[in-house]
C-alpha positions as CSV (number, residue, x, y, z in Angstrom):
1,X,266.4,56.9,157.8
2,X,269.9,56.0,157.2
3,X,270.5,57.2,153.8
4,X,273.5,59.3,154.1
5,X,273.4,62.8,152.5
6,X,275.7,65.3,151.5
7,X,275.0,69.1,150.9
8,X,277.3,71.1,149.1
9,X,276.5,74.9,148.6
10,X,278.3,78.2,149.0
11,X,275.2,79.4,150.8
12,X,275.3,79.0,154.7
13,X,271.6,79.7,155.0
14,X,270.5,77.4,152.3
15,X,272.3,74.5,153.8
16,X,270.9,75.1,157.5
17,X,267.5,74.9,155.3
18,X,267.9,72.4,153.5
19,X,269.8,70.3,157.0
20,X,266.2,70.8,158.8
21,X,264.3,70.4,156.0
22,X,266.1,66.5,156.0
23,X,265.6,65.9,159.1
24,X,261.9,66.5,159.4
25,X,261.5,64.3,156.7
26,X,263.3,61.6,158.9
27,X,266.5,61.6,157.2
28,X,270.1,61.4,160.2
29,X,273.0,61.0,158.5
30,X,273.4,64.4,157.0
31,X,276.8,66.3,156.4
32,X,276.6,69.9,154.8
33,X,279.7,71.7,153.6
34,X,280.7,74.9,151.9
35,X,283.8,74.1,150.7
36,X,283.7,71.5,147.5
37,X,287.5,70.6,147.9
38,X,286.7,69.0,151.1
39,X,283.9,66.9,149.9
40,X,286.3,65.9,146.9
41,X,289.2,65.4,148.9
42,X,287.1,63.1,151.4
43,X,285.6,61.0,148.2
44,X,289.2,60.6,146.9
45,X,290.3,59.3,150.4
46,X,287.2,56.3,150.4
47,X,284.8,58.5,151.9
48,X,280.7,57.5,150.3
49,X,277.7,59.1,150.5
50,X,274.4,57.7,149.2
51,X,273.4,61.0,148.3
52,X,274.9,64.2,147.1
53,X,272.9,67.3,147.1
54,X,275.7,69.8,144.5
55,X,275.3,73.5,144.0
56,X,276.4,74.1,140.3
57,X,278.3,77.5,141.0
58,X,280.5,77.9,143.5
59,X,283.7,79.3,144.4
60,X,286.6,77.2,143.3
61,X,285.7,74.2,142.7
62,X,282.4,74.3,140.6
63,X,279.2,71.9,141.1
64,X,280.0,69.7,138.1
65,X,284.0,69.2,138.6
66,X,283.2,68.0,142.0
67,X,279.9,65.3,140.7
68,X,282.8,64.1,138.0
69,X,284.9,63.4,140.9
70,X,282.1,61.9,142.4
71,X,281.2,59.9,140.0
72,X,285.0,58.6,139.5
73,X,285.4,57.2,143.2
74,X,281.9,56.7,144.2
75,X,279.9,56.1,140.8
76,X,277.1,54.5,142.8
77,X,276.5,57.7,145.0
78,X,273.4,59.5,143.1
79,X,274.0,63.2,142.3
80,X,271.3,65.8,142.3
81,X,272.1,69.0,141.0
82,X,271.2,72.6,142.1
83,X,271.1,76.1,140.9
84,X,269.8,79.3,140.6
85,X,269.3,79.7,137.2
86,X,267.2,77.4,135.3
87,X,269.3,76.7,132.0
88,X,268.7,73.9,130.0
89,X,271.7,73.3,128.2
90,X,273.6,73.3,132.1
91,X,270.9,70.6,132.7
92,X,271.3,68.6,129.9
93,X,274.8,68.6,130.7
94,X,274.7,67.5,134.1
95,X,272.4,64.8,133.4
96,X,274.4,63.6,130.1
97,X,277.6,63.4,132.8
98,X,275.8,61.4,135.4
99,X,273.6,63.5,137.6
100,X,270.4,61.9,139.1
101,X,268.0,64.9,138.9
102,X,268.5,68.9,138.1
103,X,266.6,71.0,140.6
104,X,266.3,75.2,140.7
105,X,266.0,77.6,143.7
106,X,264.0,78.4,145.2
107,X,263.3,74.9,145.6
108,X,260.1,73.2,147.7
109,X,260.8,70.6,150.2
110,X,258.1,68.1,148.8
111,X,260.5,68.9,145.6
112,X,263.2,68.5,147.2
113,X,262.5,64.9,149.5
114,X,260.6,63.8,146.1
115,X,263.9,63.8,144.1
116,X,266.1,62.2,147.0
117,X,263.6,59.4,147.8
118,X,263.4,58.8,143.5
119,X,267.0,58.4,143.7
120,X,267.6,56.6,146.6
121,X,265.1,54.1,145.3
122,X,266.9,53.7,141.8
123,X,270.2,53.1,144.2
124,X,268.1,50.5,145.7
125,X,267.4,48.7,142.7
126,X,270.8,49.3,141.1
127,X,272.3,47.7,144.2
128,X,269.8,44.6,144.1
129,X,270.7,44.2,140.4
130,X,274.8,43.8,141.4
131,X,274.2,41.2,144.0
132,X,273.0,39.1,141.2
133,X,275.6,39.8,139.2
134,X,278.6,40.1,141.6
135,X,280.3,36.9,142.0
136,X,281.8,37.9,145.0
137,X,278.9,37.2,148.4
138,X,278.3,40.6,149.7
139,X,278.4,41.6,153.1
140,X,275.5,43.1,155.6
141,X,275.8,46.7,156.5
142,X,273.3,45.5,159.2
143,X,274.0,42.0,160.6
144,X,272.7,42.5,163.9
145,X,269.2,42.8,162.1
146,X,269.3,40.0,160.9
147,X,271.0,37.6,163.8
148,X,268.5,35.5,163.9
149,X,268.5,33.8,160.7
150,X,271.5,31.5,160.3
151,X,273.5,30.5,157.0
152,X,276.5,30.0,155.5
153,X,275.1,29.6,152.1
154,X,275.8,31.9,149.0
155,X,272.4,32.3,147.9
156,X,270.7,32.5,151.0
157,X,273.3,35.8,152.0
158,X,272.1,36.9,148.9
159,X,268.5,36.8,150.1
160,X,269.6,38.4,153.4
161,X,271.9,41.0,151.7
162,X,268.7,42.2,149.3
163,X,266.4,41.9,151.8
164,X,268.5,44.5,153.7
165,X,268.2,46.9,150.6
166,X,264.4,46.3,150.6
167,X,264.5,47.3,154.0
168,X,265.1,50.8,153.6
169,X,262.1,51.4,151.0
170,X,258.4,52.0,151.7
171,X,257.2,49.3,149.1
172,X,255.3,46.5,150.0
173,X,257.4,43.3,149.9
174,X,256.0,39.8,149.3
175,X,257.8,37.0,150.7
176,X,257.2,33.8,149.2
177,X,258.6,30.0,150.4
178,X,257.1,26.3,151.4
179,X,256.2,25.9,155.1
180,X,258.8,26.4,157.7
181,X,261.3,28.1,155.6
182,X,261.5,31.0,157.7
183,X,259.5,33.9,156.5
184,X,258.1,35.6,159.5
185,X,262.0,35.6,160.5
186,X,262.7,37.4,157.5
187,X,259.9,39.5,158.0
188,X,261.1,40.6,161.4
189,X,264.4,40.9,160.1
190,X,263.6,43.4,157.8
191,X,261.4,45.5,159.9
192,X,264.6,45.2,162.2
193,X,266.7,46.8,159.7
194,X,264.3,49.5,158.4
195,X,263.5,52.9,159.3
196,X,260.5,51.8,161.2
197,X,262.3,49.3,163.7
198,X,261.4,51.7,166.6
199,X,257.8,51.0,165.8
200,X,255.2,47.8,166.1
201,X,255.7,44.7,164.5
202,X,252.1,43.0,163.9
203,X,252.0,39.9,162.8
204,X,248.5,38.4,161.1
205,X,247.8,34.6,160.1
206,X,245.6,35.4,157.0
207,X,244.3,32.0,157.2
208,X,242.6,32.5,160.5
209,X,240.7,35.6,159.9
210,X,237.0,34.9,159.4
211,X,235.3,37.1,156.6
212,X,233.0,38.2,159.6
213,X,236.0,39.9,161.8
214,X,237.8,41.1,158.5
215,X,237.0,45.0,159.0
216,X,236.9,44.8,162.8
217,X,240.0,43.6,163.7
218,X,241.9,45.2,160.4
219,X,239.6,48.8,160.6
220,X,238.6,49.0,164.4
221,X,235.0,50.4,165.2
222,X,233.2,53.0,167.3
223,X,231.1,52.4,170.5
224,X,228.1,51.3,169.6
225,X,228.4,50.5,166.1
226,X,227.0,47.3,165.9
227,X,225.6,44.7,168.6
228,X,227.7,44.3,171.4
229,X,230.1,47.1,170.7
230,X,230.7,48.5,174.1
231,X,233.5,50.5,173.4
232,X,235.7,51.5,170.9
233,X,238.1,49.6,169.4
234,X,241.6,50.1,167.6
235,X,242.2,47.8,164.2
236,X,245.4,46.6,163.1
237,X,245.9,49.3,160.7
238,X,245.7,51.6,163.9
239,X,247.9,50.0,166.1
240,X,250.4,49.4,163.5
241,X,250.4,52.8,162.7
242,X,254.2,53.8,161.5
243,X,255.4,50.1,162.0
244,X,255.5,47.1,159.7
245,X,251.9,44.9,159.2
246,X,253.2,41.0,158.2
247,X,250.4,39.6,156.4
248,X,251.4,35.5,156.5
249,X,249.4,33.2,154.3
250,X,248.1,35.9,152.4
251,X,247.0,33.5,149.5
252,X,244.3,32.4,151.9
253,X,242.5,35.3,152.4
254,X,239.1,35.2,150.5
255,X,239.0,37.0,147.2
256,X,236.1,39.0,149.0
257,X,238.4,40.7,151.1
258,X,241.4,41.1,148.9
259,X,239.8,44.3,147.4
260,X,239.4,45.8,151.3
261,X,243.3,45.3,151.1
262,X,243.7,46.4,148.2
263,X,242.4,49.8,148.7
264,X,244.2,50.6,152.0
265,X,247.2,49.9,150.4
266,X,246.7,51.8,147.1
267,X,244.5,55.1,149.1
268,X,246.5,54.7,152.5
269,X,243.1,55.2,154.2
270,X,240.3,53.2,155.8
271,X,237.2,53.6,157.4
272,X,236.3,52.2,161.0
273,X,233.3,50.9,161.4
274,X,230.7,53.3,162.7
275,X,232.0,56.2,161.2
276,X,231.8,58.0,157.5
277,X,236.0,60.0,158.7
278,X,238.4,58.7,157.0
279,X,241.7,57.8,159.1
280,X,245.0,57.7,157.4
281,X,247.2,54.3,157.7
282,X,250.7,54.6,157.9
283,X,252.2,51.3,157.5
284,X,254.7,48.9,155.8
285,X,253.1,45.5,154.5
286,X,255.6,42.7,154.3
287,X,253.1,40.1,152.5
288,X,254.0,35.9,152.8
289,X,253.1,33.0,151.0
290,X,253.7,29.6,150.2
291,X,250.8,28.9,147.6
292,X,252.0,29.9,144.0
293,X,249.9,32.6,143.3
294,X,250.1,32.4,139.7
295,X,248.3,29.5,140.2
296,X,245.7,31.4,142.0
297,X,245.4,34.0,139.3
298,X,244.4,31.9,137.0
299,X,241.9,30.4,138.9
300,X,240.7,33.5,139.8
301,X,241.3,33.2,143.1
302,X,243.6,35.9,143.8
303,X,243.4,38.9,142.6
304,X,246.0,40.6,139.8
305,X,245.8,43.9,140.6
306,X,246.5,43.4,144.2
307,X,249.2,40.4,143.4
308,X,250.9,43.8,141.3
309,X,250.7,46.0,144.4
310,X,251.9,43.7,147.2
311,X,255.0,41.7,144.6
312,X,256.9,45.2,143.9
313,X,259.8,43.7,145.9
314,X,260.1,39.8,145.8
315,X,262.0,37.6,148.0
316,X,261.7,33.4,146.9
317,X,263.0,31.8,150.1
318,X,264.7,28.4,149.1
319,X,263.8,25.1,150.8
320,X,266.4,23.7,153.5
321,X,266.7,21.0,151.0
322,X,268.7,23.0,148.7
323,X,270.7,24.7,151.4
324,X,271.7,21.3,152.9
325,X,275.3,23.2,154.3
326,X,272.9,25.2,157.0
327,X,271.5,21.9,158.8
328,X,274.9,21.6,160.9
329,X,274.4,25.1,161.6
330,X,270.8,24.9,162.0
331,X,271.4,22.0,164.4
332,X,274.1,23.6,166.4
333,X,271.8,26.8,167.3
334,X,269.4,25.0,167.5
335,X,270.7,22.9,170.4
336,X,271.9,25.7,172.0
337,X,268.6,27.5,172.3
338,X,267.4,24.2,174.0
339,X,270.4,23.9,176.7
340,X,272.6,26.6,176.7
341,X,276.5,26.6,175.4
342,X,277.6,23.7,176.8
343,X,274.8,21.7,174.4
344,X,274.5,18.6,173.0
345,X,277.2,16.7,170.3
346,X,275.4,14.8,167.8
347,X,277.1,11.6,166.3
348,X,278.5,11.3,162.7
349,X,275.8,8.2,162.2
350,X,272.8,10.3,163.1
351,X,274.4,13.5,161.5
352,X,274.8,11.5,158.2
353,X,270.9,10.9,158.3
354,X,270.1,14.3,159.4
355,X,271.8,15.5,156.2
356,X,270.3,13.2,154.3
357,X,266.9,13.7,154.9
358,X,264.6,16.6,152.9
359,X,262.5,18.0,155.7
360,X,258.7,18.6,153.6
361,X,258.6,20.9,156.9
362,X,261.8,22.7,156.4
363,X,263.8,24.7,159.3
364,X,260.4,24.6,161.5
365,X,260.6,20.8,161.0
366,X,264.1,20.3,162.1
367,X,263.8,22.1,165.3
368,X,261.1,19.9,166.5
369,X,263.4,16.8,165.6
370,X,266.4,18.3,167.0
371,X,264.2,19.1,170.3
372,X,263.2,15.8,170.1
373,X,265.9,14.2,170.4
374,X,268.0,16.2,173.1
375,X,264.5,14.8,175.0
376,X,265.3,11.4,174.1
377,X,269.6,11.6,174.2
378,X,271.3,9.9,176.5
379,X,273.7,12.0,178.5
380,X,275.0,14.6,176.6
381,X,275.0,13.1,172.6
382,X,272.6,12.7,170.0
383,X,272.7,9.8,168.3
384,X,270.7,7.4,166.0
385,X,268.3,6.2,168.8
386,X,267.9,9.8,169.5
387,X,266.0,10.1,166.5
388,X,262.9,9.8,165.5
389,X,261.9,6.6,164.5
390,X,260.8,7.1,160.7
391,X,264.0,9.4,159.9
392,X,266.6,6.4,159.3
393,X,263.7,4.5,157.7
394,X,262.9,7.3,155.1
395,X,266.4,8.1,154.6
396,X,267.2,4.8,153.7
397,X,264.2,5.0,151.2
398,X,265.7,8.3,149.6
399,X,269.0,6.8,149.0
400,X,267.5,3.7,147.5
401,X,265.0,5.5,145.3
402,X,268.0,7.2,143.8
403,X,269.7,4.6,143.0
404,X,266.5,3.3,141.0
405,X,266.4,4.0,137.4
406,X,263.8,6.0,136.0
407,X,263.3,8.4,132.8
408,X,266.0,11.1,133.0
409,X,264.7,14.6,132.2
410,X,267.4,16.2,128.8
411,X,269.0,19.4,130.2
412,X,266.6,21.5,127.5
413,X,263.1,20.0,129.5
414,X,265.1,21.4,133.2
415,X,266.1,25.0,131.9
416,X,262.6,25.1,130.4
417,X,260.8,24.3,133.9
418,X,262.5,26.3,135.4
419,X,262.3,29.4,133.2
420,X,258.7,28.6,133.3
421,X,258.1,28.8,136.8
422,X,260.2,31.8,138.0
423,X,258.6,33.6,135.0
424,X,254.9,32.5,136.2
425,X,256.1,33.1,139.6
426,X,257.1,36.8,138.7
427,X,253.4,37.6,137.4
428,X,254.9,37.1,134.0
429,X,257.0,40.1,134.3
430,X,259.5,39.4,131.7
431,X,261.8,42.0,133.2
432,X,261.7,40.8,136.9
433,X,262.2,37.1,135.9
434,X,264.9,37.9,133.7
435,X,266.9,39.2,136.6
436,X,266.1,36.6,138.3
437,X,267.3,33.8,135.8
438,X,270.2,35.8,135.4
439,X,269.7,36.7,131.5
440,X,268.9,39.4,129.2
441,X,265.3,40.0,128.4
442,X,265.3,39.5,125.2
443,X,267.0,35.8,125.5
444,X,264.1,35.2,128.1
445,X,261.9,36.3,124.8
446,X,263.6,34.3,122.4
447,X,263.0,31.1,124.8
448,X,259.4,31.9,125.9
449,X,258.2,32.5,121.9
450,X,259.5,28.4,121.7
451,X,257.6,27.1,124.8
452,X,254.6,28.6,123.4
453,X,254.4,31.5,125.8
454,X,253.3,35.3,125.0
């Protein structure tokens, strides 16, 4: 993991402890220090830590003197207390002055990595919640992850920059988008940027696994479980074991399965076929869509409780429509890919109609055109003829349907559409889509109560 860790404590052997301790639980970046004027001096100077393991009593410079310091140049590092003597009113006082978690010796490790992964995940989720709110676009701490998806658009680094945070957690993530938008990518991406990048990668189409093959090629079976069994077999779950399963399309798998999913991913254990053992599954599920599942819920064609487990991180991948600023860029990789540096140049004409047109297929869509035409380009330029035939025709359409009056929708019947479909997108999780809309929950209440909606 690259969570970065401090230990402070007076205590050589407790630190060498608590040092391997970390590192069989996976952590690397650890530091541990006896002296607390270092670690303060070192926060005062820009140094960070994601986490800060603090004895309470030391010499010098005491546990809680050095979290306040903390806290003043790094408030987003999360503080966990220790010490020998289990006081309450030293425990209320470190939690009333910031401290994550208050922990006395001797202390377990499944304590111990319980509390850090806690806090690291309410870091997580702190840090997801500034990105929304920081006008400012943030930056990737791990851009090489995520190389392979180009943009220049606010909203889109956004996406890549809390993507990146969801990376580091164990929760399922579901991934939702029209066709060609570039989920798998982001999928890869953020199996790239997580602790299990080291590991497998398997990616499923949802859509083309029969009911038949379900537990087979997901659970594996024994020789001679069933006809034609000749030897045994490893599922998915096996060979993915401590890497990152990308379920894609998973709003067409048949609600008969959905429960076989759920399980795995609420128990974490599955049977093969041919066998009464059960076999542990240690993997991440990065889940993809582009149905609305809300949609599906109330048909009941997808389950809830599953929707619940799979949606505890959500990423809403915008059309290339609304990012129209990436087509040049798009375009421009794009055309390298296909014939090296050197490339293609594509004319203003038949740039101003590839601008212009919305792509129902998205970013998959605009490769194909853009291989198209280097097929079809004479020497080394793209231009109109280059082009597929309907583009300038349905272009032209677009700009003259726009220019045709028609009933304008008021500003009140937009912000209630929308409202209405992030919050049916979020499950009706009044919390998650009031981050999303970027209001309080209570004003996402107040508007909800007038459209009728509980």
């Amino acid at each position: 993991m690259k969570n970065s860790i401090v230990v402070i404590d007076d205590e050589i052997d407790f630190l060498d402890s608590v040092r391997r301790g970390l590192i069989t639980a996976g952590f690397k970046k650890i530091r541990t220090e006896a002296d607390p004027e270092k670690i303060a001096a070192g926060i005062e100077n820009g140094e960070t830590f994601d986490i800060a393991l603090i004895d309470i009593t030391m010499p010098g410079m005491g546990g809680i003197e050095l979290m306040d310091t903390i806290k003043s140049f790094s408030p987003r590092t999360e503080c966990i207390m220790i010490t020998a003597v289990d006081e309450a009113r030293i425990a209320v006082e470190c939690l009333k002055k910031g401290a994550y978690d208050y922990l006395v010796k001797p202390i377990s490790r499944e304590d111990l990595i319980s509390s850090i992964n806690r806090a690291l995940e309410r870091k997580r989720l702190l840090d997801i919640l500034d990105i929304n709110k920081r006008k400012s676009v943030p930056q990737l701490s791990n851009p090489e992850a995520f190389a392979a998806i180009v943009t220049g658009h606010d909203k889109m680094v956004r996406i890549l920059k809390e993507a990146e945070l969801h990376a580091v957690s164990e929760a399922p993530i579901l991934i939702t988008g029209e066709t060609g938008t570039g989920k798998e990518l982001l999928s890869r991406a953020i199996h790239a940027a997580s602790p299990r990048s080291r590991s497998i990668f398997t990616p499923i189409n949802m859509d083309a696994l029969s009911s038949s093959l379900f537990d087979a090629e997901f659970f594996g079976h024994t020789k001679g479980a069933f006809t034609g069994a000749e030897k045994e077999r490893a599922g998915y779950l096996e060979t993915t074991h401590k890497g990152t399963l990308f379920l894609d399309e998973i709003g067409n798998l048949p609600l008969e399965l959905q429960g076989k999913l759920l399980r795995v991913l609420q128990d974490g254990e599955y049977f093969k076929i041919g066998t009464s053992k059960p076999t542990h599954s240690d993997v991440r599920v990065i889940a993809a869509t582009n149905k609305e599942l809300d949609v599906l819920m109330a048909k009941n064609r997808f389950r809830r409780d599953l929707y619940y487990r799979l949606s505890g991180s959500w990423l809403h991948l915008p059309a290339l429509r609304e990012r129209r600023e990436d087509i040049p860029l798009l375009i421009g990789r794009f055309i390298s890919d296909i014939c090296g540096p050197e490339g293609f140049d594509v004319d203003e004409e038949a740039m101003s109609i590839l601008l212009a047109y919305d792509y129902p297929g998205n970013i998959r869509e605009l490769k194909s055109i853009v291989q198209s035409a280097v097929n079809l380009a004479r020497g080394k330029r793209i231009t109109v003829g280059s082009l597929p035939p309907h583009l300038p025709k349905k272009v032209s359409r677009l700009k003259t349907d726009e220019h045709t009056p028609g009933p304008v929708p008021t500003l009140a019947e937009l912000e209630k559409g929308h409202i209405l479909k992030v919050y049916r997108m979020t499950g009706r999780n009044k919390a998650e889509a009031a981050r999303v809309l970027g209001i309080g929950v209570n004003t996402l209440r107040r508007k909800l109560e007038s459209y009728g909606e509980t």
